[in-house]
Structures are given as C-alpha cells and as structure tokens.
Backbone bond lengths (Angstrom), bond angles and torsions (degrees), N, CA, C in turn:
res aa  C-N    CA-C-N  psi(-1)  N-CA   C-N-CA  omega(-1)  CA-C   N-CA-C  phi
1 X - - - 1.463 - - 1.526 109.53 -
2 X 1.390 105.45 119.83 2.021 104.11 171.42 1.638 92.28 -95.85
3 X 1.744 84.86 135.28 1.378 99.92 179.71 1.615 109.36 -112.47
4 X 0.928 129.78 133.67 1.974 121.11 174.73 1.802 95.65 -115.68
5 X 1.502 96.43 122.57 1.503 104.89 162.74 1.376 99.86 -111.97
6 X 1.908 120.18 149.67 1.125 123.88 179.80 1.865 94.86 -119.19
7 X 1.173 100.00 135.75 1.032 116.41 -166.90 1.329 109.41 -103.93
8 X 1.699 131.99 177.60 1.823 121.48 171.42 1.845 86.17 -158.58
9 X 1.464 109.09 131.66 1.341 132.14 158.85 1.664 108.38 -71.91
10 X 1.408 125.80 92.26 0.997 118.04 178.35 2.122 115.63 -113.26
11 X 1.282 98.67 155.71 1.611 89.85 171.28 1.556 128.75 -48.05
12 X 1.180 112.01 142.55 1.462 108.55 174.93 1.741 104.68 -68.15
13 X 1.078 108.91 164.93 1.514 111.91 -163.99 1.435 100.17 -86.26
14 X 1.710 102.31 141.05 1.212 124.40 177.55 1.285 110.78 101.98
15 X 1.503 119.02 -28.25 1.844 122.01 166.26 1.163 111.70 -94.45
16 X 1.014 108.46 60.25 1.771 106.84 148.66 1.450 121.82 -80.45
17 X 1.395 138.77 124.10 0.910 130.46 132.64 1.680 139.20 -128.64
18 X 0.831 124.27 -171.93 1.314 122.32 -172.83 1.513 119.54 -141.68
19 X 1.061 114.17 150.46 1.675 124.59 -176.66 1.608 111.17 -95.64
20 X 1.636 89.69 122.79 1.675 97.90 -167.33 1.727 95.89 -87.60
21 X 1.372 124.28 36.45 1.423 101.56 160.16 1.525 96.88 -134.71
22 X 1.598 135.12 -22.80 1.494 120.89 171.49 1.370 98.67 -98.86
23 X 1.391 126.69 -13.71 1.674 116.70 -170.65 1.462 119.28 66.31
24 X 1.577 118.12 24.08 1.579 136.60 168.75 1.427 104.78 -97.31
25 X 1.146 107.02 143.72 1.439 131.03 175.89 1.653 100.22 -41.58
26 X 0.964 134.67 128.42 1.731 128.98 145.70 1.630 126.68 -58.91
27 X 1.346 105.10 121.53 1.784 92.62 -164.88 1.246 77.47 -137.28
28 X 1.257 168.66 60.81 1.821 155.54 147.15 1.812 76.75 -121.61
29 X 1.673 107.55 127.99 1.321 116.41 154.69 1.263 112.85 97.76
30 X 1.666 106.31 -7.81 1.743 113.71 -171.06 1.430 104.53 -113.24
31 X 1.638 107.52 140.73 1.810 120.79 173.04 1.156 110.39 -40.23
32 X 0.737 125.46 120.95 2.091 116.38 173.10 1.547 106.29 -131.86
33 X 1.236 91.63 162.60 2.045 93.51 -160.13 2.085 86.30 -148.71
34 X 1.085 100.73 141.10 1.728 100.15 167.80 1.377 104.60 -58.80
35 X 1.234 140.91 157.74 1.309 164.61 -127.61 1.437 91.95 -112.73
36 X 1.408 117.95 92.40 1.692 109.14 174.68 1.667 139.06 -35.90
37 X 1.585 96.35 -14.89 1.609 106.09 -167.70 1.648 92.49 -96.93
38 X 1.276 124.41 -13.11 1.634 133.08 168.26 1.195 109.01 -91.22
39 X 1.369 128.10 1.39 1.665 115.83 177.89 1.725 91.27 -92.70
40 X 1.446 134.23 3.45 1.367 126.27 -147.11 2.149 83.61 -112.24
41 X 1.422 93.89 -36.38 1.811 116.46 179.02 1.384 92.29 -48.58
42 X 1.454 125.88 -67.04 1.468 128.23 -131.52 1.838 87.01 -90.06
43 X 1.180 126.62 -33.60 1.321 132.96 -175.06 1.713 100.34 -62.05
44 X 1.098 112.22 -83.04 1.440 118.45 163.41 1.358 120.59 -24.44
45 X 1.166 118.14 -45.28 1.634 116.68 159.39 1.572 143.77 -68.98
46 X 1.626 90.22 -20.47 1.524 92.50 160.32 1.454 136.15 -108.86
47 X 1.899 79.81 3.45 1.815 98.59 171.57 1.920 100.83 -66.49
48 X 1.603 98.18 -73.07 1.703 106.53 177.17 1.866 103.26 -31.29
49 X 1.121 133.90 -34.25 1.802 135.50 -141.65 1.880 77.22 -96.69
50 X 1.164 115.20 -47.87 1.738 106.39 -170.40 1.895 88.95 -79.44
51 X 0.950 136.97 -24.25 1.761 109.28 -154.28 2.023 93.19 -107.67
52 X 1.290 110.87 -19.21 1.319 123.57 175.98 1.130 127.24 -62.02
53 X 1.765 89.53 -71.89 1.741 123.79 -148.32 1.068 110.05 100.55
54 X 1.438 106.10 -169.16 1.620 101.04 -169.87 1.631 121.18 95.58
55 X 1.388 97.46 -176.25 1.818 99.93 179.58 1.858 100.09 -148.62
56 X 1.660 74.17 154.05 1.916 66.04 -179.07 1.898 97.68 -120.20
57 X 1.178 109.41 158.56 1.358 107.08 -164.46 1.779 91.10 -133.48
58 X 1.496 128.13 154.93 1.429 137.32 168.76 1.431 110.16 -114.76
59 X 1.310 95.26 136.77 1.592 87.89 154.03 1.697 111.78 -153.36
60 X 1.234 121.26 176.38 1.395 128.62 -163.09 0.935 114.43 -172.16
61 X 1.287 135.00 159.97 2.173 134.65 -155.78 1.709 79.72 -132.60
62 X 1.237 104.50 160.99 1.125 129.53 170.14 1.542 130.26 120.33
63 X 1.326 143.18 167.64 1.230 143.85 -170.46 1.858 110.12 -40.08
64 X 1.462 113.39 167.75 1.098 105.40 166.56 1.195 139.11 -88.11
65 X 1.459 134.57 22.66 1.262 143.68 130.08 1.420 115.18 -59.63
66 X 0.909 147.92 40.93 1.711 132.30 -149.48 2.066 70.02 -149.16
67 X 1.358 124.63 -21.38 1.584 136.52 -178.03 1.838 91.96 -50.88
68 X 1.618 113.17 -52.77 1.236 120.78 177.68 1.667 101.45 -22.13
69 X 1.256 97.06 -93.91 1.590 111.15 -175.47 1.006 138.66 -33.93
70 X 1.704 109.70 -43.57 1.648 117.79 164.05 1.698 108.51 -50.20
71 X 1.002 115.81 -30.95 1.279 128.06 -169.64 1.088 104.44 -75.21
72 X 1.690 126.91 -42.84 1.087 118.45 -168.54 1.722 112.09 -75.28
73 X 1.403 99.28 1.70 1.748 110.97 -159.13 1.698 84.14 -108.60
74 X 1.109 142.68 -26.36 1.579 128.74 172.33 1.562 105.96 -93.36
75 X 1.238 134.17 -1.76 1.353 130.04 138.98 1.379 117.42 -54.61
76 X 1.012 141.26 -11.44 1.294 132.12 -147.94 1.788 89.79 -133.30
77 X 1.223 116.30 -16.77 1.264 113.00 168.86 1.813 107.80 126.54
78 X 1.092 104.87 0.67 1.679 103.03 -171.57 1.611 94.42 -66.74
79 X 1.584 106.46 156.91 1.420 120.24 -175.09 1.914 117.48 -82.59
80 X 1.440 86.16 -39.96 1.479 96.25 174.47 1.268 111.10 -148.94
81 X 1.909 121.40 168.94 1.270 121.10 -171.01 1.415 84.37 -145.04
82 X 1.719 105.52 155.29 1.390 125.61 175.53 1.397 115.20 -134.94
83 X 1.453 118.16 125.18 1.771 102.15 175.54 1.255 88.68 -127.17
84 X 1.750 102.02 170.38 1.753 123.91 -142.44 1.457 77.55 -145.96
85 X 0.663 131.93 107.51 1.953 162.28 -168.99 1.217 135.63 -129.95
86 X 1.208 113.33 87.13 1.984 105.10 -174.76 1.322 113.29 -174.15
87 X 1.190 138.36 104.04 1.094 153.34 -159.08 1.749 109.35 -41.14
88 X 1.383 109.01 -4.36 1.493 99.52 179.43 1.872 100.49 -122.83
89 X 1.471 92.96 29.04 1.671 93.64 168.41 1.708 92.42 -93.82
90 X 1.587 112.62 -38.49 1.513 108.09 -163.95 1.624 100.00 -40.99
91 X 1.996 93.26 153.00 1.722 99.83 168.09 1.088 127.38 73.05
92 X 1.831 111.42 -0.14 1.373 132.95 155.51 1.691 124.72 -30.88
93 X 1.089 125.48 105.93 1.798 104.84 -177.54 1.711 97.40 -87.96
94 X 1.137 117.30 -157.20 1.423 139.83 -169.57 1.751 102.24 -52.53
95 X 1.510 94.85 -69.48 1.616 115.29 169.08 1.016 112.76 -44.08
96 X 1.398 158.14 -61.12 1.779 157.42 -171.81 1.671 103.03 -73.71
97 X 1.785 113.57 -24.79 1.297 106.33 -172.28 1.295 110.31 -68.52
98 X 1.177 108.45 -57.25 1.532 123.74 179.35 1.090 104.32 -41.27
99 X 1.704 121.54 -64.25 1.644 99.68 -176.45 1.514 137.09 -77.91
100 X 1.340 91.63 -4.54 1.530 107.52 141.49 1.600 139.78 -35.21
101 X 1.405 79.76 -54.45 1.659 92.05 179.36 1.235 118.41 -90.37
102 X 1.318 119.77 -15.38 1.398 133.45 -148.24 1.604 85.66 -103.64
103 X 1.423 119.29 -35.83 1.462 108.72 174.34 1.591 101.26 -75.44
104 X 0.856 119.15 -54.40 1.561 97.43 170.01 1.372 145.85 -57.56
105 X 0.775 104.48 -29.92 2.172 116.84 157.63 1.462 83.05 -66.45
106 X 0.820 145.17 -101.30 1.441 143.76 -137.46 1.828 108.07 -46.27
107 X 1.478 129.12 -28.92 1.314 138.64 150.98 1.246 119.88 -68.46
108 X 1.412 127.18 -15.97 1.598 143.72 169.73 1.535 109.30 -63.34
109 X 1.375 92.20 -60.48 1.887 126.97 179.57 1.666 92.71 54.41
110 X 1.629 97.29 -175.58 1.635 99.86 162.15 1.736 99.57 75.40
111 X 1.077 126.64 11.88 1.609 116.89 -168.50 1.565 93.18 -96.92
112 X 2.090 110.02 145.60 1.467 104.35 141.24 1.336 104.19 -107.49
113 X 1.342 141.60 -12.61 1.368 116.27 166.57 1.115 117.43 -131.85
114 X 1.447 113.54 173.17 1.877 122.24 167.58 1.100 106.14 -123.27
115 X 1.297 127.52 117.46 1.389 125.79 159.15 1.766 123.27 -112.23
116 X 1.365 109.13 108.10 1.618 117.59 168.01 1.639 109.58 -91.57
117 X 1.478 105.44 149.60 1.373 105.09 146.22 1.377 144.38 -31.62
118 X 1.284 161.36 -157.67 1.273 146.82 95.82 1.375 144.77 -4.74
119 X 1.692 75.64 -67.07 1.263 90.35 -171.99 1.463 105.38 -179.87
120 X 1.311 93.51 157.91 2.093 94.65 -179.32 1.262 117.54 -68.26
121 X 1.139 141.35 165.66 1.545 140.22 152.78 1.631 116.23 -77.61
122 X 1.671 119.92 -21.37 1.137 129.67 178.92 1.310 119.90 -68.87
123 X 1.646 110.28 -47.95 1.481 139.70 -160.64 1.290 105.04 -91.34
124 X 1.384 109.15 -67.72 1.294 140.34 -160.30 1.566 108.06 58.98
125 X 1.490 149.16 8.30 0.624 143.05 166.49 1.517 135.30 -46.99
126 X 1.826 116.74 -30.88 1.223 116.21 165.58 1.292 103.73 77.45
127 X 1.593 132.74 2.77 1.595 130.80 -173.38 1.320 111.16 -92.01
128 X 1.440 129.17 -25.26 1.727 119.24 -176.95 0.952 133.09 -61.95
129 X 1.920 106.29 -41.49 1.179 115.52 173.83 2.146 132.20 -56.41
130 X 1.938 84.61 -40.49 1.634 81.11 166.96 1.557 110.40 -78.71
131 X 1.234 131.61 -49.63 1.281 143.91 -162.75 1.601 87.58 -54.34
132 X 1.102 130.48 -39.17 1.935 126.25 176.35 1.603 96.25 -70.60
133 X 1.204 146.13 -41.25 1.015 124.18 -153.59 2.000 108.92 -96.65
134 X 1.533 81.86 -13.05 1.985 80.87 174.63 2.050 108.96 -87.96
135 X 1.509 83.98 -13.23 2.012 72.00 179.78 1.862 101.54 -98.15
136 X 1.495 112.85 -2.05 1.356 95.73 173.28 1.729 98.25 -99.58
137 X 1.092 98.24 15.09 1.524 94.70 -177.61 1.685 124.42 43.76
138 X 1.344 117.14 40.33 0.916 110.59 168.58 2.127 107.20 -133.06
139 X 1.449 107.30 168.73 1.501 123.91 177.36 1.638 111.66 -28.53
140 X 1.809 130.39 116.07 0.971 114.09 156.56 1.398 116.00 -115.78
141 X 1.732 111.14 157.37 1.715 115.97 175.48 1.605 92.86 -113.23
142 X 1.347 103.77 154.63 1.617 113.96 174.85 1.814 107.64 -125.30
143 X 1.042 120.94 140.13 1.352 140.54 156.53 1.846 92.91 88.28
144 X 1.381 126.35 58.17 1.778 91.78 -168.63 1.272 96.28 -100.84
145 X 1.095 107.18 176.54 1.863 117.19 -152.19 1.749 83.85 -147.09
146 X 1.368 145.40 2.57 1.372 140.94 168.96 1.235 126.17 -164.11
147 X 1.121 139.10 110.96 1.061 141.72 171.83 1.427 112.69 -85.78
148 X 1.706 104.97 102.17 1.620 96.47 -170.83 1.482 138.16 -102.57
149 X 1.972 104.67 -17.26 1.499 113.48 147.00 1.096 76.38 -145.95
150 X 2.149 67.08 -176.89 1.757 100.74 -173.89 1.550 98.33 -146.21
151 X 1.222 124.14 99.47 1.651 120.55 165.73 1.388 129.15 -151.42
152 X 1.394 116.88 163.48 1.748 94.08 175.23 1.820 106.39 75.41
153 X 1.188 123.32 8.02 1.535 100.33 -169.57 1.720 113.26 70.26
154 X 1.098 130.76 11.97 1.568 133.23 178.65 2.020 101.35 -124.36
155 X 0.674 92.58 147.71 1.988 111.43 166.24 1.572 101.67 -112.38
156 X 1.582 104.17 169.25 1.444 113.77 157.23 1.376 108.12 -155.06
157 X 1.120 112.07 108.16 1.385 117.76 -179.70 1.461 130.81 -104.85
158 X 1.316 131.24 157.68 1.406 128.50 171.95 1.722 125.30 -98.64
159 X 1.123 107.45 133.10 1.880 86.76 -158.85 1.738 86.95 -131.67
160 X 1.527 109.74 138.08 1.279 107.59 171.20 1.453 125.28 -83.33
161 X 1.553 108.05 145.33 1.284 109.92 -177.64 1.809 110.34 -129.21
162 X 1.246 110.50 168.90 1.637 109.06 -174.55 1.775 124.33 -49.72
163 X 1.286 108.67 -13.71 1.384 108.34 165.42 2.001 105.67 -143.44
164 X 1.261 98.52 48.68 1.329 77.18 160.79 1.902 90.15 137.03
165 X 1.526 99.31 -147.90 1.693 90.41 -170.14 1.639 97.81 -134.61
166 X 1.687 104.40 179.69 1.401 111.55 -172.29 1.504 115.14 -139.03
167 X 1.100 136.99 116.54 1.490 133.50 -150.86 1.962 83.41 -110.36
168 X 1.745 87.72 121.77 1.154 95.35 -175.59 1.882 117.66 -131.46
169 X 1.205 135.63 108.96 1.141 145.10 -179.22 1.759 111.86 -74.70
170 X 1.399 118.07 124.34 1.413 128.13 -171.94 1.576 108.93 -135.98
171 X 1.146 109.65 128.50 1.303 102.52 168.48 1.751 103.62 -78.54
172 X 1.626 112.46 172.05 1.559 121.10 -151.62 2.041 74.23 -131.82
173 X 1.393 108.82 154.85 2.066 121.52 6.12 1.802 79.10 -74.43
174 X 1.705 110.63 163.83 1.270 137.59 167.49 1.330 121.92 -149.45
175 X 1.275 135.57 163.18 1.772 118.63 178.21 1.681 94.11 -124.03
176 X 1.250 92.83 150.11 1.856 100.39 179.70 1.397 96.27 -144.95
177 X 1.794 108.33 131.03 1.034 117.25 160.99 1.365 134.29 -91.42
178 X 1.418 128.94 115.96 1.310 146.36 -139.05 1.701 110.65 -98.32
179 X 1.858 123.52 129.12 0.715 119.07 -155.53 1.716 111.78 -112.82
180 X 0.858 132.28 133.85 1.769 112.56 -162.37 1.710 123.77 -24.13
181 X 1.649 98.24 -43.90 1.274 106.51 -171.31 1.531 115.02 -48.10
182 X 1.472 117.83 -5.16 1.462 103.65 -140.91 2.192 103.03 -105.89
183 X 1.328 104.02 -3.47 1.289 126.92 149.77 1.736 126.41 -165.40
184 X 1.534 119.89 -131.54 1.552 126.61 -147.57 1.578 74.18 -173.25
185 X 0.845 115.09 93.47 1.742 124.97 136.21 1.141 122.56 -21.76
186 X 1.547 148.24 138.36 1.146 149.14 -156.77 1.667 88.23 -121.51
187 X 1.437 115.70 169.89 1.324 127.13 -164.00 1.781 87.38 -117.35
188 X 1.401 111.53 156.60 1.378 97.44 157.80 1.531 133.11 -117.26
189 X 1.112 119.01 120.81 1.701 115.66 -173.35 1.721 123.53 -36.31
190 X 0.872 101.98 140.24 1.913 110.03 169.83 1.473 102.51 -28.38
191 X 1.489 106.64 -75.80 1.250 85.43 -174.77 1.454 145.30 -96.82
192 X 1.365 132.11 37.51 1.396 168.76 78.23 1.527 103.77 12.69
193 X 2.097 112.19 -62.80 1.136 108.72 178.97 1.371 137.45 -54.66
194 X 1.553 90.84 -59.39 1.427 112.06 148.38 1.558 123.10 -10.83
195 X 1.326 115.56 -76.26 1.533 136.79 -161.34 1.642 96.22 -70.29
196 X 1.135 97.39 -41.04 1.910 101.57 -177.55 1.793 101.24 -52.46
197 X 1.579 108.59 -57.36 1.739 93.98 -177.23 1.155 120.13 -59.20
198 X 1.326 146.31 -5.97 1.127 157.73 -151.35 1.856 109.37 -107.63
199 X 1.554 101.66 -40.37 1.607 117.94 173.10 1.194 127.81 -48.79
200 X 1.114 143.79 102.46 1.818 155.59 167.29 1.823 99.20 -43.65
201 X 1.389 104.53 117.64 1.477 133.07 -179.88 1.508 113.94 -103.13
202 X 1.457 109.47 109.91 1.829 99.49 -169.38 1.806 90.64 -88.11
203 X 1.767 95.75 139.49 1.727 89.13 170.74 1.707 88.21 -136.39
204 X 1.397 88.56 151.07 1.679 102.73 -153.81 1.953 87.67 -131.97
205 X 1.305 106.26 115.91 1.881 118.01 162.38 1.255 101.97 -48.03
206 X 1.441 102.73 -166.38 1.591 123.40 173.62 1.609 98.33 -81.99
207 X 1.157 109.79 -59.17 1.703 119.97 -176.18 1.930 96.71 -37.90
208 X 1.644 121.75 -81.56 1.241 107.01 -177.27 1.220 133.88 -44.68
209 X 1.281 107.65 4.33 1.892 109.52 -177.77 1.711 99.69 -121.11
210 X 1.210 116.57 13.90 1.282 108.31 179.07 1.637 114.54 61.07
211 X 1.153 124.44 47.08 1.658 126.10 -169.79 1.354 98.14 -109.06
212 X 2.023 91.49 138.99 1.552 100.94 179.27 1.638 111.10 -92.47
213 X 1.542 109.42 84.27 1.569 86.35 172.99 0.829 167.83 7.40
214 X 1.554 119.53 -46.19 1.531 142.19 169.77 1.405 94.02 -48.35
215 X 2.023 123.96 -69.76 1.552 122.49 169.24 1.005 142.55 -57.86
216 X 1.605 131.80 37.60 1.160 124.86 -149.52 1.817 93.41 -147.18
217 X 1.055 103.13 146.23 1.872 107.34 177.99 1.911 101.92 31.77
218 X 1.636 93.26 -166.35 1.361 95.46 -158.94 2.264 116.52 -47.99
219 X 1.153 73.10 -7.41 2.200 65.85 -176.19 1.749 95.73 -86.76
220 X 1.322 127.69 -0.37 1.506 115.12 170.40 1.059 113.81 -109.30
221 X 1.108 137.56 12.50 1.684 159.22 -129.10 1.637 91.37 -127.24
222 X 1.660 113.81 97.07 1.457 106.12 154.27 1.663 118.39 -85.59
223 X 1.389 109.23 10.69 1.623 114.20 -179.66 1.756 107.52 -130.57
224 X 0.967 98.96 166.05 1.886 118.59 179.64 1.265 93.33 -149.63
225 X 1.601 103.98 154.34 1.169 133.55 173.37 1.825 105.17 -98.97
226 X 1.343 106.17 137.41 1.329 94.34 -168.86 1.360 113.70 -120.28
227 X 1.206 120.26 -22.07 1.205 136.89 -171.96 1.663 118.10 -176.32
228 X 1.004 87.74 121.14 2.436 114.87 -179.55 1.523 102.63 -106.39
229 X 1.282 93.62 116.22 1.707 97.74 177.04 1.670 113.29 -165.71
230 X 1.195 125.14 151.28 1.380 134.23 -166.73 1.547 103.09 -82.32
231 X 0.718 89.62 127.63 2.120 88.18 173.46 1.658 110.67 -71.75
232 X 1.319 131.45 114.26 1.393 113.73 142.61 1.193 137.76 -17.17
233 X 1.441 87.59 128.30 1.664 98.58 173.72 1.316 106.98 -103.84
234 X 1.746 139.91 120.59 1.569 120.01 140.94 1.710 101.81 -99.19
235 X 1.986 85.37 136.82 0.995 115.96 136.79 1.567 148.41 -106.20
236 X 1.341 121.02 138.53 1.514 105.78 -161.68 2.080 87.10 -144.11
237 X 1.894 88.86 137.74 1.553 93.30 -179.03 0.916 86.46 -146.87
238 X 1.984 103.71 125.15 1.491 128.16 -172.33 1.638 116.02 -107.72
239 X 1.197 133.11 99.37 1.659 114.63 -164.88 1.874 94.65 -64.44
240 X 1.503 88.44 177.43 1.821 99.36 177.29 1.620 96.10 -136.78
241 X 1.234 115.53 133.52 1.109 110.22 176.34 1.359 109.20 -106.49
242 X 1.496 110.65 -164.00 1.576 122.84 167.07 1.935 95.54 73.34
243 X 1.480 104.61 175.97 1.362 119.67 -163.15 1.815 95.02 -65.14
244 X 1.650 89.24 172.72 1.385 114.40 -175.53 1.577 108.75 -56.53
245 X 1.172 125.76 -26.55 1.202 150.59 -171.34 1.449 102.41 -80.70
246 X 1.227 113.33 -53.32 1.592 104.56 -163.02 1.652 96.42 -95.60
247 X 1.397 122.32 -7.97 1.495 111.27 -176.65 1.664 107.68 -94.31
248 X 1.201 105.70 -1.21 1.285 124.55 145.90 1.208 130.19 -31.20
249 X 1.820 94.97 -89.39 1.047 115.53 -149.59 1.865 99.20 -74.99
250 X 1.887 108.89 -36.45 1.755 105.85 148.04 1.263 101.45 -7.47
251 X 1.747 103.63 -88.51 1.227 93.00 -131.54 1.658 127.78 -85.49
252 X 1.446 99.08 -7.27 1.479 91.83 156.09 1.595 135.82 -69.65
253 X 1.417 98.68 -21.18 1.522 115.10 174.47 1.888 100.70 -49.09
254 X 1.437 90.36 -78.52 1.501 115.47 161.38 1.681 113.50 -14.27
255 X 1.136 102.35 -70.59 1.754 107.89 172.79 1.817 114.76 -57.29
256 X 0.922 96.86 -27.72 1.179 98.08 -166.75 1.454 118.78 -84.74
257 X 1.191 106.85 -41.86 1.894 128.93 159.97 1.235 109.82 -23.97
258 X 1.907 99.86 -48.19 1.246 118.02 -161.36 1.267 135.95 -76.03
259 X 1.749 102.85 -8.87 1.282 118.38 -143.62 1.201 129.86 58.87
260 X 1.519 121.39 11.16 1.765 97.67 -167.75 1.538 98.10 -89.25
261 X 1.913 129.26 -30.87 1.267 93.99 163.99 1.410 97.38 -131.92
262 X 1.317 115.87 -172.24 1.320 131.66 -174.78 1.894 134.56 -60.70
C-alpha cells in the first residue's frame, strides 16, 4: 500500500503573527513544530506500511525551512519526503493549498491513500483536506477515529460524529481526515534522528508540478486573513461576606441575576 500524508509546518503556540501589509502568517524567524493533528497522519501511516506493506511518503508546501519537519517525519520512519517550494505558493489560503497539493499528489501518482490531520492548529479551518480530495477526485472520510480493515481495494473505517460514531466502507485510493483518538504517536530514536539528516528531500517549484499560476499563493486565494489576535479575558472575584447562610443566599441571588440558574 503507498500511503501520502500531507503534512503543515505550523507556529509553535502562542507565536502567531501576521504581516500587516499581505495579511500572511509570518513564518521566517518563528518556532514551528509539524501540526500536531498530522503527527496522528504520519503514525497511522506507518501503522498501515508495517501491517500492509508498502511505503509511506510526506509531503507539504511551504518555505524552505518547512525541510525541518519533513525531517522530523523521516525520523519517525517515513520512507520518503516531498516539499512544494516557490515563492508564488506564499499567501496560499485553503483554496490555492489544496491545489497545491493536489498538483503534487498527482506528480507522486501511484497513491491508495491520503491521510491529513483534521485540521491545523494555525487555521483551524479543516478545509484542505476535503478541498484535496475533490480536485483529486477521489472518496473522502472526515474525523475517523479507526481504521478497521483494509482489503480488496475497499477500507472500513469509523468516523466520529456528534452523538456517537459511523462505520463507513470506501473504496481506495481515498483521503481521510484523522482524529486524535485514532492512535499515540511514536517518538523517534537518536538514531532514526541521526539517519533522518542524512536523507535526500525531493523539492519540486510550481513549474515541476505543472501549476497554473493564476491558482497558486495569494493570486488563487479567494480568502485573506485579516486579523490574528487573542481574545480577552475578564476576570472578576467578588468576596461574600456575612454567615454561611447569607453567603448563600448572595450567591444564588448572584447566579440568578446572571441567568446561570433559575
């Protein structure tokens, strides 16, 4: 089984920022860590690669530090890594990503599956993964929490839903976006690490992937980011005085003002 996980170099949490003249994330100079809900992708992919066969391969768009991460994904045992590199991917929204990637799987070829995360921690939008699976034109599952066979060219998976779960049969290749529940990430050994710096990284322009410009970074972009910012917090702590009785009777008053109960 060839497996393709797409991976995302995102900020470590709490450095976000953004550029007040394109309104793109700032990534030259910032901590970045692979996208935690994609460390669950690459796990899942080398579970299927040991119980299958097969190879699992990564890939991911973005600057050339983003090399970090692939790296951190052939530590862990992935077979191969791919980065998507070219100064007119920057400023990509959801829409340019996908076909981003989608031109690259499609230069990959040979795939039965795709596995993404959820979703980013940056974005949180949750849109690449389907938006990749309608331009490769093939079957997507969202949220699965089990992958329970694999034969015949068919999967059957379990995918969570708002009260409970959904046992779902797909024919392959298909992409499913993967939900923490669905394993435990493996750590990777020293020397694993080791061997990872040592690994040959194919990085492919727009030109080697056959990309139509017009879709690509901010000129394929029907969205902008407009503004990154922390929400306020108020906090407010009121003592109650007087006996047990009357700090009571406060505080239901209190609750009650509030609407929280009746």
């Amino acid at each position: 089984m060839n497996i393709l996980v797409c991976i995302k170099q995102v900020p470590y949490a709490g450095d976000v920022r953004l550029d007040p003249e394109t309104h793109t994330l700032v990534r030259d100079g910032v901590e970045s860590i692979i996208n935690p809900f994609d460390m669950y992708a690459i796990e899942e992919g080398l579970r299927l690669k040991e119980s299958c066969g097969g190879k699992v391969t990564v890939m991911s768009m973005g600057p050339p530090q983003v090399e970090e991460a692939l790296r951190d994904a052939l530590s862990l045992g992935v077979d191969d890594a791919v980065l998507l590199s070219d100064r007119a991917f920057a400023g990509a929204d959801t829409l340019a990503t996908s076909y981003t990637l989608a031109m690259g799987a499609k230069k990959i070829g040979n795939f039965d599956l795709v596995l993404c995360g959820k979703q980013t921690v940056d974005g949180d939008t949750g849109q690449v993964g389907p938006g990749l699976a309608v331009r490769l034109d093939i079957p997507f599952v969202a949220y699965v929490r089990k992958i329970s066979s694999v034969a015949d060219g068919k999967m059957r998976v379990e995918r969570i839903m708002d009260d409970g779960y959904e046992v779902v049969d797909t024919d392959l290749p298909a992409l499913l976006t993967l939900v923490k529940e669905i394993n435990e990430p493996r750590v990777p050994s020293l020397k694993n690490k080791m061997r990872a710096k040592k690994q040959s990284i194919t990085v492919w322009n727009a030109a080697d992937i056959g990309a139509d410009t017009r879709k690509l970074g901010l000129a394929g972009s029907a969205t902008q980011v407009t503004q990154v910012f922390k929400p306020e917090r108020e906090s407010k702590l009121e003592w109650l005085e007087g006996s047990v009785e009357e700090q009571t009777d406060a505080l239901i008053a209190h609750l009650r003002a509030l609407k929280v109960i009746g």
